[in-house]
C-alpha positions as CSV (number, residue, x, y, z in Angstrom):
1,X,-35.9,4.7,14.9
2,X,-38.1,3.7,17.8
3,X,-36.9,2.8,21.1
4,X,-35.9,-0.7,20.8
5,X,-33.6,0.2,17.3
6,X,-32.1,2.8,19.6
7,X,-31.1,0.2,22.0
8,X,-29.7,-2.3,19.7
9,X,-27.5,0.6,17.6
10,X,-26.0,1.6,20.9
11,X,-25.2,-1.6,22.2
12,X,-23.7,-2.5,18.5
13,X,-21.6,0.6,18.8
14,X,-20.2,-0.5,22.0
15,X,-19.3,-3.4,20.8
16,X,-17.2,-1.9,17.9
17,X,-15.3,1.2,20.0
18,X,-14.6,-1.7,22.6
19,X,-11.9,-2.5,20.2
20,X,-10.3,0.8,20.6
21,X,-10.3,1.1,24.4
22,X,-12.6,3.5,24.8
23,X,-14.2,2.8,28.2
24,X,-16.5,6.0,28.9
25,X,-20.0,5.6,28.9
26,X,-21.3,6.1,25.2
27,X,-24.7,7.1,26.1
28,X,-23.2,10.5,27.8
29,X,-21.6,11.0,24.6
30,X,-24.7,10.3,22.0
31,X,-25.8,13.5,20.4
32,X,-29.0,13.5,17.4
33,X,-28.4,17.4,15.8
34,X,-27.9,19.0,12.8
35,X,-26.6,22.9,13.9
36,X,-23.2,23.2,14.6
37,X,-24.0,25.7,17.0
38,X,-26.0,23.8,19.0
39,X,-23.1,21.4,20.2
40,X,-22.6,22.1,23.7
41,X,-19.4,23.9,25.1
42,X,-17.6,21.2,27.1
43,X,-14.6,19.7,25.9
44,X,-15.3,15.4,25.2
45,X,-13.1,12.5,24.6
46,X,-15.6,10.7,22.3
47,X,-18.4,12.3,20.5
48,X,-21.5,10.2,18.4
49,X,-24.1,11.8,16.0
50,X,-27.0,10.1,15.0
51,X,-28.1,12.8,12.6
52,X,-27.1,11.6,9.3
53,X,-24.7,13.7,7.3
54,X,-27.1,14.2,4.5
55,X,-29.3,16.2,6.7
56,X,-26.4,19.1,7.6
57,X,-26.6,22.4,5.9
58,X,-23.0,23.2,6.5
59,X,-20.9,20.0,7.1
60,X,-17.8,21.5,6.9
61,X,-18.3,23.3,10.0
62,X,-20.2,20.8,11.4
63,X,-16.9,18.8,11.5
64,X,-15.2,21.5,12.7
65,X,-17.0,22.3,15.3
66,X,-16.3,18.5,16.5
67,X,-12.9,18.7,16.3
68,X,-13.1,21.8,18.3
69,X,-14.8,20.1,20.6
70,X,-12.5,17.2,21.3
71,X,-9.3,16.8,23.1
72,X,-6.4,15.0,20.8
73,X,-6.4,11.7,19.8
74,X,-10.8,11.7,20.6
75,X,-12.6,9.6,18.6
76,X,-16.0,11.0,16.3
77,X,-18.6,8.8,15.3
78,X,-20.6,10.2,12.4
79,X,-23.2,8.7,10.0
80,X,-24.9,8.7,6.7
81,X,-26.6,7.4,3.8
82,X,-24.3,6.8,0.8
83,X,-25.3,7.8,-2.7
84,X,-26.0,4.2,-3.5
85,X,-27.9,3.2,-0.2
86,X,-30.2,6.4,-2.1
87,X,-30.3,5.0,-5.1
88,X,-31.5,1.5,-4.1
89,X,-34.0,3.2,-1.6
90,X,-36.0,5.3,-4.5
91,X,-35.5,2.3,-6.7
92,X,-37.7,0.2,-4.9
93,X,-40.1,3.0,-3.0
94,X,-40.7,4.2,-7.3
95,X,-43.7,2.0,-8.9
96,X,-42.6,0.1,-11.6
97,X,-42.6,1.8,-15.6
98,X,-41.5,4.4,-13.3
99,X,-37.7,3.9,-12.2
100,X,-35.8,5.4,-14.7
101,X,-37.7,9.2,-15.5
102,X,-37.8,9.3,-11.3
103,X,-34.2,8.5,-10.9
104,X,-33.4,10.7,-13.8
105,X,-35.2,13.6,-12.0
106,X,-34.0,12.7,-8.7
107,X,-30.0,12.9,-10.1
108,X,-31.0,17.1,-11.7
109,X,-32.4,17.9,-8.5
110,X,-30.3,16.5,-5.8
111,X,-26.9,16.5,-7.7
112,X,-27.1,19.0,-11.0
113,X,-29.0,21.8,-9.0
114,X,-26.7,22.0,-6.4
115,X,-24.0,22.7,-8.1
116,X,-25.3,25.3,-10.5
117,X,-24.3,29.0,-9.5
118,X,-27.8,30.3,-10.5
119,X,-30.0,27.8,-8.7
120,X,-27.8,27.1,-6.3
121,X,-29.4,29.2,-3.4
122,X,-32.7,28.6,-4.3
123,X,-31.9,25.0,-4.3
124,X,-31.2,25.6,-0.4
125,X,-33.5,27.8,0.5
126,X,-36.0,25.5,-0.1
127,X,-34.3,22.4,1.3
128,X,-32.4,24.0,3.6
129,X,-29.5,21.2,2.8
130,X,-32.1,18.7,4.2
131,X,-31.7,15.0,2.3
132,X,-28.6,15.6,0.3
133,X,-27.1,13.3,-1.7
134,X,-23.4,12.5,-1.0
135,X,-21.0,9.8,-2.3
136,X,-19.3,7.4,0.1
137,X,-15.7,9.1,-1.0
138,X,-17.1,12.6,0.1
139,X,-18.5,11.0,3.1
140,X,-14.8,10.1,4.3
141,X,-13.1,13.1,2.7
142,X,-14.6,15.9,4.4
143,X,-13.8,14.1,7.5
144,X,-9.9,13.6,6.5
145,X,-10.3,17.9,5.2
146,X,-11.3,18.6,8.6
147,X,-8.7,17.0,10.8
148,X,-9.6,13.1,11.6
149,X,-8.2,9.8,10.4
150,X,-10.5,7.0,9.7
151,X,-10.7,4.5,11.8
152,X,-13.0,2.5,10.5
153,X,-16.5,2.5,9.0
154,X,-19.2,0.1,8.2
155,X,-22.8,-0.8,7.4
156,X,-25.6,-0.9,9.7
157,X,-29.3,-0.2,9.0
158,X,-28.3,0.8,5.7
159,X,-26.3,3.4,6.9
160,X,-22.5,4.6,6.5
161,X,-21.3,4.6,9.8
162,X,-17.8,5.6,10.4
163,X,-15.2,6.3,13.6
164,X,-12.5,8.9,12.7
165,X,-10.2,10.2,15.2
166,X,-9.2,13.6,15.8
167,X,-5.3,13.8,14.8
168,X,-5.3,17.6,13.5
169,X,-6.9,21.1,12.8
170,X,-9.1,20.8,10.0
171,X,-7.8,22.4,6.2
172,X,-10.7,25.2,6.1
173,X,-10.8,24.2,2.7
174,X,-13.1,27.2,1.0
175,X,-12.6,25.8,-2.5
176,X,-13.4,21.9,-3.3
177,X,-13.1,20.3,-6.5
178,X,-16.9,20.1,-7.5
179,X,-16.8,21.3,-10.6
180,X,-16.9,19.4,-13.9
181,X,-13.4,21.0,-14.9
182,X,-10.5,21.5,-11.7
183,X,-7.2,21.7,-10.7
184,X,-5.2,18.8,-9.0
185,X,-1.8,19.5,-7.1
186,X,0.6,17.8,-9.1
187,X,4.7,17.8,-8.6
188,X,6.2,19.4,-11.4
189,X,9.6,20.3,-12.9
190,X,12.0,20.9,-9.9
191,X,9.4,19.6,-7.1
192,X,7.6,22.6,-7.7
193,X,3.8,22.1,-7.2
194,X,1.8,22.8,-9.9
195,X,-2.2,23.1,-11.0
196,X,-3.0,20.5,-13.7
197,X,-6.2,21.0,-15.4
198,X,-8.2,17.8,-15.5
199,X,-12.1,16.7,-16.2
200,X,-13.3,15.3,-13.3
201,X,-13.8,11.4,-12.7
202,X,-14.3,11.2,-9.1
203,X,-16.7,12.2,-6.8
204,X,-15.6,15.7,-4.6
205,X,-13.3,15.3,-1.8
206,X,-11.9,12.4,-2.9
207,X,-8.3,13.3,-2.9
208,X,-8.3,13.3,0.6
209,X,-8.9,9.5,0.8
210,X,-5.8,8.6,-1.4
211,X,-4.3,7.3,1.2
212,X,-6.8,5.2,3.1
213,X,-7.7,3.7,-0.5
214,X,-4.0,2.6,-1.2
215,X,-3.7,1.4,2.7
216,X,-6.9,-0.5,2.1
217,X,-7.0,-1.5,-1.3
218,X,-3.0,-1.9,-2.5
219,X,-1.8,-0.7,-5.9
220,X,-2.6,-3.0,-8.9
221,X,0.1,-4.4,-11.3
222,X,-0.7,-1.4,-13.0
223,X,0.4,0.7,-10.8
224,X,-3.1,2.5,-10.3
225,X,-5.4,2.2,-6.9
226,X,-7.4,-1.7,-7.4
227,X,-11.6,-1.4,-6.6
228,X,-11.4,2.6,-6.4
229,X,-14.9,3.7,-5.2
230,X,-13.9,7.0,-5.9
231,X,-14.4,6.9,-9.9
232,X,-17.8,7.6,-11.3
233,X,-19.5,5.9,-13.6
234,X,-19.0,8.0,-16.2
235,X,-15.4,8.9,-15.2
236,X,-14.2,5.1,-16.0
237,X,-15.1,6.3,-20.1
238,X,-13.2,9.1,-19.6
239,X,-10.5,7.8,-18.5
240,X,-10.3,4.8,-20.9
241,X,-10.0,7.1,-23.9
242,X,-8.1,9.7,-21.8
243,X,-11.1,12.2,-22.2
244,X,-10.6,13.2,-19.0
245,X,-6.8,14.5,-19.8
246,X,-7.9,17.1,-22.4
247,X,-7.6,20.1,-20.4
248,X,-4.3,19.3,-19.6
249,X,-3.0,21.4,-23.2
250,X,-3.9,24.3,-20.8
251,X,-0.7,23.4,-18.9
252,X,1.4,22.4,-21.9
253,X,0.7,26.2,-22.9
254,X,1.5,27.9,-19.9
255,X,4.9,25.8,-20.1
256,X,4.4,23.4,-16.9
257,X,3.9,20.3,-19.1
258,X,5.7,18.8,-21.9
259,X,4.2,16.8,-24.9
260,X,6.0,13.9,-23.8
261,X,7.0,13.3,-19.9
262,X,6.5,11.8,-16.9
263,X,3.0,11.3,-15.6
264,X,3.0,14.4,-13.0
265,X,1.8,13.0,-10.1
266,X,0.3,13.9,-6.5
267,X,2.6,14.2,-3.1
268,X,1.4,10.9,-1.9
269,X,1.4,9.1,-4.9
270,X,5.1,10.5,-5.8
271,X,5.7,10.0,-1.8
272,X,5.8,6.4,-2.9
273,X,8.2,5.9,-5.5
274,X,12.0,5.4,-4.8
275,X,14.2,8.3,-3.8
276,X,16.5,7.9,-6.5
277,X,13.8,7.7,-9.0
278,X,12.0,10.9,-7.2
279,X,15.2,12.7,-8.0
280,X,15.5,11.7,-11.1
281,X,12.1,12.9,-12.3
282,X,11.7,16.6,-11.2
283,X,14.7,16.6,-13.4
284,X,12.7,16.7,-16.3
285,X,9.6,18.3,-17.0
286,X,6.4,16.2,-16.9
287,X,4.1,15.7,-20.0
288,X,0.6,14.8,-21.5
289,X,1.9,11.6,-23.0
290,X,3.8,9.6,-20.5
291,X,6.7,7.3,-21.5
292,X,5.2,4.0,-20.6
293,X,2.4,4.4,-23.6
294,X,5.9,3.4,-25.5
295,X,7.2,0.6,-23.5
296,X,3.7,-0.4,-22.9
297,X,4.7,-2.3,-18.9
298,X,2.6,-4.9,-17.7
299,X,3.2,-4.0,-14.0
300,X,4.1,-1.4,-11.7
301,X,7.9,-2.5,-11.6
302,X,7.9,-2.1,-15.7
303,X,6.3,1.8,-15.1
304,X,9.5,2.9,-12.6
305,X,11.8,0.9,-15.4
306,X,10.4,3.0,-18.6
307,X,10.5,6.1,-16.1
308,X,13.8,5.1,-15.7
309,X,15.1,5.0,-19.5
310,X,12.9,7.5,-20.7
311,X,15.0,9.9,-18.0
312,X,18.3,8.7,-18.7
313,X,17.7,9.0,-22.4
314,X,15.9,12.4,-22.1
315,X,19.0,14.6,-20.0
316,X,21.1,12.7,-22.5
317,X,19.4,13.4,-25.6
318,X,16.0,15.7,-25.0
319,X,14.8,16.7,-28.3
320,X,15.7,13.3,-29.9
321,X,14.0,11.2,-27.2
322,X,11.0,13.2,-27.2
323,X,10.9,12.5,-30.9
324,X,11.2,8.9,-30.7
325,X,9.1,8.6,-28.0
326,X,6.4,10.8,-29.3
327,X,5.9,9.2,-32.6
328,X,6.1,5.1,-30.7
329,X,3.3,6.2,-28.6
330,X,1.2,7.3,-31.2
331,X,1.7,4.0,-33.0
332,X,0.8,2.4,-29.8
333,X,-2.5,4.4,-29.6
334,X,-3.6,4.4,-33.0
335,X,-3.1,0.1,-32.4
336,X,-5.4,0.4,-29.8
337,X,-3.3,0.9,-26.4
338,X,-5.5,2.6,-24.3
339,X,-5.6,4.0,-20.5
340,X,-6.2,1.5,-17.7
């Protein structure tokens, strides 16, 4: 950015932490790095990078370092270019006859090699984690896994901009979800928390934006998040024809799971039901096939209802309901009911 784009960033950045009360003077509080350790030693009631997020070896501790850095309740303004800001960029800098094998080639080496335990380090010795490529949902959840609420973020330049605010210590989480098969904390039989086995559909760090998605987004009829940038492309597939819900036999055979039961769900999203219901349902043990692919609902309200019945019937009657259940919801399938 030359001089003048400097200029007109700060001043728009003004403009938007105006809205929070933050009076100090933002150009005392601007900082363009990449090392951690370079962040100076004073304490700070607002910090703003200008070094995009892509460009961070260690981001993790980059973040960490911030929140070090910054009293409670301090607000962090970090930025970065989105996976799909990328993909338009290379689409139109690639010649055409060209766009596809270069995009093809840019996904193995920015995404697949990354991620593989054998090229892994080579990968970054040679990039040094220089020009990454990171999803919008990992953008916002490594900032929730290391202590700050977002704020708010937005477009500018065709970067991700976003204000968080420091509201905890960071999780020192030393084992995200990036693999293609991973465990999700799940409540389970006697609100005990269990590891259910699942493909992955979303992009890493995502769990950590549950919350900001349903505050900003609302639940659909369905029940399920509405416009959930989290999902990948290919993850929508998978979980239309419940692909993504095969490795979950690995919890029926360690006993956590039933064949039939109640969709085990995570804290938040079980945080959300009704009490009575929440007691109700670590009553019984969850399952692979939950009890709405009988009743088939149309809306959220339906779901708690068929949770309902399906409960009452089951402490009643658990080997019979799991029958009848069990053999209507393969019906229901083979008809063509399938996962929204």
């Amino acid at each position: 950015m030359n001089s003048k784009d400097d200029n007109n960033l700060v001043e728009f950045l003004k403009d938007k932490l105006s809205r929070y009360n933050i009076s100090d003077n933002i150009s005392d509080s601007i900082f363009k790095i990449t090392d951690y350790t370079k962040i100076d030693n004073k304490n700070h009631s607002l910090i703003i990078n200008l070094s995009i997020v892509n460009n961070i070896r260690r981001v993790n501790k980059f973040h960490e370092a911030i929140n070090r850095k910054l009293d409670s309740d301090s607000f962090y303004v970090s930025c970065a270019e989105t996976m799909e800001e990328r993909r338009r960029r290379v689409r139109n800098k690639t010649p055409f006859g060209f766009k596809t094998i270069v995009r093809i080639i840019d996904f193995i080496y920015k995404r697949v090699f990354p991620k593989l335990p054998i090229v892994k380090f080579l990968y970054f010795s040679i990039t040094k984690g220089y020009n990454r490529v990171i999803s919008k949902a990992e953008i916002l959840g490594r900032l929730v896994s290391c202590g700050f609420e977002i704020i708010e973020y937005f477009e500018n330049n065709n970067l991700l901009y976003v204000i968080s605010k420091k509201t905890k210590k960071p999780d020192y989480n030393m084992n995200p979800s990036y693999g293609f098969l991973f465990k999700m904390k799940r409540v389970g039989y006697k609100g005990k928390i269990i590891g259910v086995y699942k493909i992955r559909t979303m992009y890493p760090y995502s769990e950590y934006c549950q919350d900001l998605i349903i505050k900003e987004n609302k639940l659909s009829e369905s029940g399920k998040i509405s416009n959930d940038f989290r999902i990948t492309t290919w993850g929508k597939f998978f979980r239309r024809f419940w692909i993504d819900e095969l490795p979950m036999v690995i919890n029926f055979f360690k006993g956590q799971l039933n064949i039939v039961g109640v969709r085990p769900l995570s804290v938040g999203y079980f945080s959300k039901y009704p009490k009575d219901l929440q007691d109700s349902r670590i009553q019984v043990k969850p399952g692979l096939f939950p009890p709405y692919y009988a009743d088939l609902p149309r809306n959220f309200d339906e779901i708690l209802l068929s949770e309902k019945k399906y409960i009452n019937k089951k402490i009643k009657n658990p080997i019979k309901t799991d029958f009848e259940y069990f053999f209507k919801i393969i019906i229901n399938i083979l008809k063509g009911a399938r996962s929204q």
